[in-house]
C-alpha positions as CSV (number, residue, x, y, z in Angstrom):
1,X,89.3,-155.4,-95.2
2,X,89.8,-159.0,-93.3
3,X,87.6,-159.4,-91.0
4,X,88.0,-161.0,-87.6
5,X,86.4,-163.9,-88.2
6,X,88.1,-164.6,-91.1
7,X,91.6,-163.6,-89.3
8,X,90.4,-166.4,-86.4
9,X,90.0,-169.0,-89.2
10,X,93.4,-168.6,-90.1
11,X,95.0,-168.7,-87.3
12,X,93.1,-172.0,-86.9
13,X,94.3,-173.4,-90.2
14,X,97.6,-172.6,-88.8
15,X,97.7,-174.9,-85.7
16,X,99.5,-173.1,-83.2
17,X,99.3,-175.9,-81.1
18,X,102.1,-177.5,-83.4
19,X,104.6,-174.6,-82.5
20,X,106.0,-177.2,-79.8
21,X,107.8,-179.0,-82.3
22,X,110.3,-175.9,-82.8
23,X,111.5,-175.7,-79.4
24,X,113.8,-178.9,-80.4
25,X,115.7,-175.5,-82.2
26,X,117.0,-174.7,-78.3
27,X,118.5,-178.3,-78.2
28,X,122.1,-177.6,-79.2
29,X,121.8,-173.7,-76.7
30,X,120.8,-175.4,-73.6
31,X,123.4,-178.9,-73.8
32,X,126.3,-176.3,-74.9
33,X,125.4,-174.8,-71.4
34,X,124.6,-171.2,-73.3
35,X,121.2,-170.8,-72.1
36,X,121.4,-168.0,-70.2
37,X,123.2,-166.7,-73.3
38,X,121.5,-163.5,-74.0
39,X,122.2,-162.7,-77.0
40,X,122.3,-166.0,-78.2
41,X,118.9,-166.8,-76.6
42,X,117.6,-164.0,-78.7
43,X,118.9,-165.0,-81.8
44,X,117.4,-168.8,-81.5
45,X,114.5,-167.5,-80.4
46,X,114.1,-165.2,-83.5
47,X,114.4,-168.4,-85.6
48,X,111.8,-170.8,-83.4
49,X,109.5,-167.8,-84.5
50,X,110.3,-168.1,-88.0
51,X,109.9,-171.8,-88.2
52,X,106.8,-171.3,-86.5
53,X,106.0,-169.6,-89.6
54,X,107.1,-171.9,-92.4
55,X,105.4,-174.6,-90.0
56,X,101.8,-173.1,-90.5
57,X,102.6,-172.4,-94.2
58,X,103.1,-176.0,-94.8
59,X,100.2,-177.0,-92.7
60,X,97.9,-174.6,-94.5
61,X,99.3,-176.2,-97.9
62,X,98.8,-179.3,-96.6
63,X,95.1,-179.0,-95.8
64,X,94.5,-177.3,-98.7
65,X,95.8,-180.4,-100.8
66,X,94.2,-183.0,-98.6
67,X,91.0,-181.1,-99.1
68,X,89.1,-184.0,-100.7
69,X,90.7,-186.3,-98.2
70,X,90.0,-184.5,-94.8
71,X,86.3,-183.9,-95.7
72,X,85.9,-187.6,-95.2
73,X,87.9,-187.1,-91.6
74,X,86.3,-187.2,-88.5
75,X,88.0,-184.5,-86.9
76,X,90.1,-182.8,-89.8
77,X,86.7,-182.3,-91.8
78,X,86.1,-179.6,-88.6
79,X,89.2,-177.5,-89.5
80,X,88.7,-174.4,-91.5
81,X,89.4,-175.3,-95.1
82,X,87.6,-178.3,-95.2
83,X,84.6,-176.5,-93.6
84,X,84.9,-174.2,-96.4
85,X,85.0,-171.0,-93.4
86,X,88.5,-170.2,-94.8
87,X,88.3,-170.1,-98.7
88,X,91.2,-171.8,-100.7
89,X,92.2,-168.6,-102.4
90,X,92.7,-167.0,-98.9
91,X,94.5,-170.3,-97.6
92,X,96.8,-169.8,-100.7
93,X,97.2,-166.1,-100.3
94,X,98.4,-167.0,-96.8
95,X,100.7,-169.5,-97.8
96,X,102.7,-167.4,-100.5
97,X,102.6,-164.4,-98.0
98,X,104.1,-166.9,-94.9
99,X,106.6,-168.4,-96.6
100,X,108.1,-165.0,-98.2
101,X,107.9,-163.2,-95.1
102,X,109.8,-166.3,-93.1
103,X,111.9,-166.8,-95.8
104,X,113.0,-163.2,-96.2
105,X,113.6,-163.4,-92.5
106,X,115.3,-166.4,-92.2
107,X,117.9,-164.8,-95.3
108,X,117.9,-161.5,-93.1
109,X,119.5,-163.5,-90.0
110,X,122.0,-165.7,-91.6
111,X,122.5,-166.9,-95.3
112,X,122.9,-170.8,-93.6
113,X,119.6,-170.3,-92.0
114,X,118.2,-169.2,-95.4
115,X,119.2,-172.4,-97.0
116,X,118.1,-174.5,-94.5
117,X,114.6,-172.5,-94.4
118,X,114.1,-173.2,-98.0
119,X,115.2,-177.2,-97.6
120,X,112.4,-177.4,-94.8
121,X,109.7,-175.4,-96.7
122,X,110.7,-178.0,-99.9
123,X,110.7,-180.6,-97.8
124,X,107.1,-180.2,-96.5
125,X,106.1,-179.5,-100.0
126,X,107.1,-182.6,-101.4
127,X,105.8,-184.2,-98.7
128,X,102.1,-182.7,-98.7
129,X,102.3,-183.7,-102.8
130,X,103.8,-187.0,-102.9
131,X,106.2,-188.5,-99.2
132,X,103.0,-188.8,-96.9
133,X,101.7,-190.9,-99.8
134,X,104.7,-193.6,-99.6
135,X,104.5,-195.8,-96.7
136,X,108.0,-195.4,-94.6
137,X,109.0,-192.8,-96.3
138,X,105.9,-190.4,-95.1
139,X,107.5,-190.8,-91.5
140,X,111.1,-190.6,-92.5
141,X,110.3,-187.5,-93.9
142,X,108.7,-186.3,-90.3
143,X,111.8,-187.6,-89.1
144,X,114.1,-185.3,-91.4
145,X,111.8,-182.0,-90.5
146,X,112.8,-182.4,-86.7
147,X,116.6,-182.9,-87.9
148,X,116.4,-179.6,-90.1
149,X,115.0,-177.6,-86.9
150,X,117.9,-179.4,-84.8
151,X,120.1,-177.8,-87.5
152,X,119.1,-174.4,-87.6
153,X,119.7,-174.5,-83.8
154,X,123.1,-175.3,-84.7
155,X,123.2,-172.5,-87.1
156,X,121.7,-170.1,-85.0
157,X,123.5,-171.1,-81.7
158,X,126.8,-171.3,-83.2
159,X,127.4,-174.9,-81.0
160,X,127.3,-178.3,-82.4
161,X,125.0,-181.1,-81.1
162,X,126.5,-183.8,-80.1
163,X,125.7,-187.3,-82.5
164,X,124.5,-189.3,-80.3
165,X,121.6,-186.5,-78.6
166,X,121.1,-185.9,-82.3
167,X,120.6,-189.5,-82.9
168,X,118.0,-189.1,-80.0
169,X,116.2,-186.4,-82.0
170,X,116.6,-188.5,-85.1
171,X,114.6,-191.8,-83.6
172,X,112.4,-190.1,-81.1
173,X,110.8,-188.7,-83.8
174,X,110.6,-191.2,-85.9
175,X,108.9,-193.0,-82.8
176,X,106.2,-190.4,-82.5
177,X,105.7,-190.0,-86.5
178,X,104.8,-194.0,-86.1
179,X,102.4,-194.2,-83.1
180,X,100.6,-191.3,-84.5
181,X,100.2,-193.6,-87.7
182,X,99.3,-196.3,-85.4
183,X,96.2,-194.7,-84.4
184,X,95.1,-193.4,-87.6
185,X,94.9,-196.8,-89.2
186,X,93.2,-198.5,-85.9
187,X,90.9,-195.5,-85.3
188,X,90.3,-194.1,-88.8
189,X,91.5,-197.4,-91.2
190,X,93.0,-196.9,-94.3
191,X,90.7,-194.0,-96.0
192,X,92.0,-191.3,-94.8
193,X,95.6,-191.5,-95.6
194,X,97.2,-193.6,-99.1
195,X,99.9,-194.8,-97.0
196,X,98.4,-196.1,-94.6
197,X,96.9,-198.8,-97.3
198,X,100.6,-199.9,-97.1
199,X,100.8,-200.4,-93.5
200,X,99.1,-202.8,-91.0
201,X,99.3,-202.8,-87.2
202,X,102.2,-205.7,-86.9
203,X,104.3,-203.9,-89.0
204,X,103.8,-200.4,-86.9
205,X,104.2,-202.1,-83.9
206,X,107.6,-203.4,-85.3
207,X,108.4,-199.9,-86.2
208,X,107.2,-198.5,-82.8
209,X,109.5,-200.6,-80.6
210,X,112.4,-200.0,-83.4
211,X,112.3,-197.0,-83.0
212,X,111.6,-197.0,-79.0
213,X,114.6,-198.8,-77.9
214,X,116.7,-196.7,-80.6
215,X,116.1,-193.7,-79.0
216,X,116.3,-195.3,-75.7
217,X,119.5,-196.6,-76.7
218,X,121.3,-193.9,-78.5
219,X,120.4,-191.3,-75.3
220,X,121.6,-194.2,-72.6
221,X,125.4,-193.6,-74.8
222,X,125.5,-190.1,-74.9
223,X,124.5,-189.8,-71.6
224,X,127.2,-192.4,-71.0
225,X,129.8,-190.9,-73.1
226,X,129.1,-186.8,-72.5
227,X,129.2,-184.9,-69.2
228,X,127.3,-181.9,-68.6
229,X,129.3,-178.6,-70.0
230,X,131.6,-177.2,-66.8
231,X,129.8,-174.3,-65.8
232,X,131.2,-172.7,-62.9
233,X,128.8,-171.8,-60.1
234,X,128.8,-170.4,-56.6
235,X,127.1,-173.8,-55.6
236,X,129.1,-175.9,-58.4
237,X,132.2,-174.9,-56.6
238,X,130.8,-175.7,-53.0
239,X,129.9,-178.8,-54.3
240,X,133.3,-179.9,-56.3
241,X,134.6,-178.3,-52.4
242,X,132.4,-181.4,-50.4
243,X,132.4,-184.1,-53.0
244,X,135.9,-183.9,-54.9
245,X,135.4,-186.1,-57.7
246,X,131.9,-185.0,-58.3
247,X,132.2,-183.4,-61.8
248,X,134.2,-187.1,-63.2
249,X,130.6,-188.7,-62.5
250,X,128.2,-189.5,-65.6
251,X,125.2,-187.8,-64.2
252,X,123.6,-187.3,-67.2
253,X,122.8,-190.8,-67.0
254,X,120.1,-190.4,-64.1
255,X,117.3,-189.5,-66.7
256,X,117.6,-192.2,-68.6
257,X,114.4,-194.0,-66.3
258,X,112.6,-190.4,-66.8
259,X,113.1,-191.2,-70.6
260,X,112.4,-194.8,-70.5
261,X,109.4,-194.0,-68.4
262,X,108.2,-190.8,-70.9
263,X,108.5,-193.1,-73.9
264,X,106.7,-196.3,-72.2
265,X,104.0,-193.7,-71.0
266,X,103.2,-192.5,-74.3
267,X,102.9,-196.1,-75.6
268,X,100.7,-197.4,-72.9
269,X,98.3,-194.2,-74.3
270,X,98.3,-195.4,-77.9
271,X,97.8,-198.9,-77.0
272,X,94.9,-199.0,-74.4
273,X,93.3,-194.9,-75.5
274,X,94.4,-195.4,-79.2
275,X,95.2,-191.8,-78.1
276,X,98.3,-191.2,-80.4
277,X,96.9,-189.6,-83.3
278,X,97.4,-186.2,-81.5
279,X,101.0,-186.0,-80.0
280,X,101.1,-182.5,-79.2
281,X,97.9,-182.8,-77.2
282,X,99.1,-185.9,-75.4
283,X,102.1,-183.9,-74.7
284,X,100.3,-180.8,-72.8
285,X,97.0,-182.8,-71.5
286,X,98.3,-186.3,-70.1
287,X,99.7,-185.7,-66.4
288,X,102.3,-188.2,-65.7
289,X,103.8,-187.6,-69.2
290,X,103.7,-183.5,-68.3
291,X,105.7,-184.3,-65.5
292,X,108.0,-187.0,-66.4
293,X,109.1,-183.8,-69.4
294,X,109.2,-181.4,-66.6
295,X,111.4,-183.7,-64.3
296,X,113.6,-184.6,-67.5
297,X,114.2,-180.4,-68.5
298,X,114.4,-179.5,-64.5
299,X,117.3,-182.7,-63.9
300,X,119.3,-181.6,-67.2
301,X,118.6,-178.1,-66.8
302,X,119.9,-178.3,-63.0
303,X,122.8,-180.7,-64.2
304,X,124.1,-178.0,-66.9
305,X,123.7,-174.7,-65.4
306,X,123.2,-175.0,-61.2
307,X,125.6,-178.4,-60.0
């Protein structure tokens, strides 16, 4: 029988916290203005869980092949494997069980989901055994994850994204993957991670404003070339009624400072906290960021579906 401790460990080793990363699967439901698309909602959502899934399962490979490596972490030697609380054999047991069950259920919804299931579960294989070991690669790879999940929001949702907001997802996260290996090589140097033996901070802060205005730049044109789906309200018609001419206008393009300002936020915490090694808590603890992502989903979210 498990026991609850044991079940606790797990659930540890499989970093819930990361489950944010899946929500980029609603990306192509909420800018197609489907949303409030029940059925639809339900069917993305069914995936985000699944992907959830395959997410821990690669994580709990991962630590158990960085084993040897993580022990010498400051903070990843606490997590449950390297502790030695959650025994490899059980870590593996989980991982075969996780990736069948989200597999399964991934092939159950759609065989296009399947396929892309499997790609993102090979992908993350490949890179816990050799991508994160090649400098550029390792966050090119990152990169490609996010782009998968994009996809099987696609697949799910039935609507396509449009290039340039996938070109946003593509950089953005390229962005991230590079300031969190920033801060590993100024706050941990070069022994935790092979790659990072390959990098050096000139060369990441090349790759961190790259990748910053790319994604600065590729959302400024689609909010400059793309206008908010027409959704016909009660209050979109009043409005259109008052202001004729008001649909024409790009107003996409008045969270383009939110963006600017989320991405300049998030650098300013690398460079003066060295703070980036942990997106996804940056993401739910800093304030101003919290409410620079809460002002960018409210203004799109009221743009689409309310004006």
């Amino acid at each position: 029988m498990i026991s609850l401790k044991k079940v606790t460990y797990l659930i540890q080793a499989a970093r819930p916290n990361q489950w944010i990363k899946n929500l980029v699967m609603y990306t192509s439901l909420v800018f197609s203005g489907n949303l409030l698309n029940q059925e639809l909602f339900i069917q993305v959502t069914i995936g985000v869980v699944l992907f959830s899934m395959l997410s821990s399962t690669s994580y709990i490979l991962n630590d158990i092949i960085d084993l040897p490596y993580d022990k010498k972490h400051p903070s990843k030697s606490l997590r449950p494997i390297a502790t030695g609380k959650l025994s490899v054999q059980d870590a593996t047991t989980a991982v075969f069980l996780g990736a069948f069950i989200a597999l399964l259920g991934s092939l159950l919804v759609s065989v296009p989901l399947f396929l892309i299931s499997l790609a993102f579960l090979a992908l993350h294989f490949l890179y816990s055994l050799v991508l994160k070991h090649r400098a550029v690669i390792d966050i090119f790879a990152i990169s490609f994850s996010f782009m998968l999940r994009a996809f099987a929001g696609e697949v799910l949702s039935g609507y396509h994204i449009q290039i340039w907001l996938l070109l946003s997802i593509f950089f953005i996260s390229l962005f991230l993957a590079t300031v969190k290996r920033h801060a590993e090589l100024v706050i941990q140097g070069t022994k935790t991670r092979q790659s990072l033996i390959n990098y050096n901070e000139h060369f990441l802060y090349f790759l961190t404003t790259t990748f910053a205005t790319m994604t600065i730049t590729t959302y400024s044109l689609y909010t400059f070339l793309e206008r908010p789906p027409a959704i016909k309200t009660l209050f979109s018609d009043r409005v259109v009624t008052f202001f004729p001419g008001f649909e024409a206008l790009k107003w996409f393009m008045i969270t383009i400072p939110v963006v600017v300002y989320g991405i300049a936020r998030y650098a300013q915490l690398l460079y003066e906290r060295d703070a980036g090694e942990t997106p996804e808590k940056i993401i739910t603890k800093d304030k101003p960021l919290i409410i620079s992502i809460l002002l960018w989903g409210a203004t799109v979210v009221s743009l689409i579906y309310i004006f």
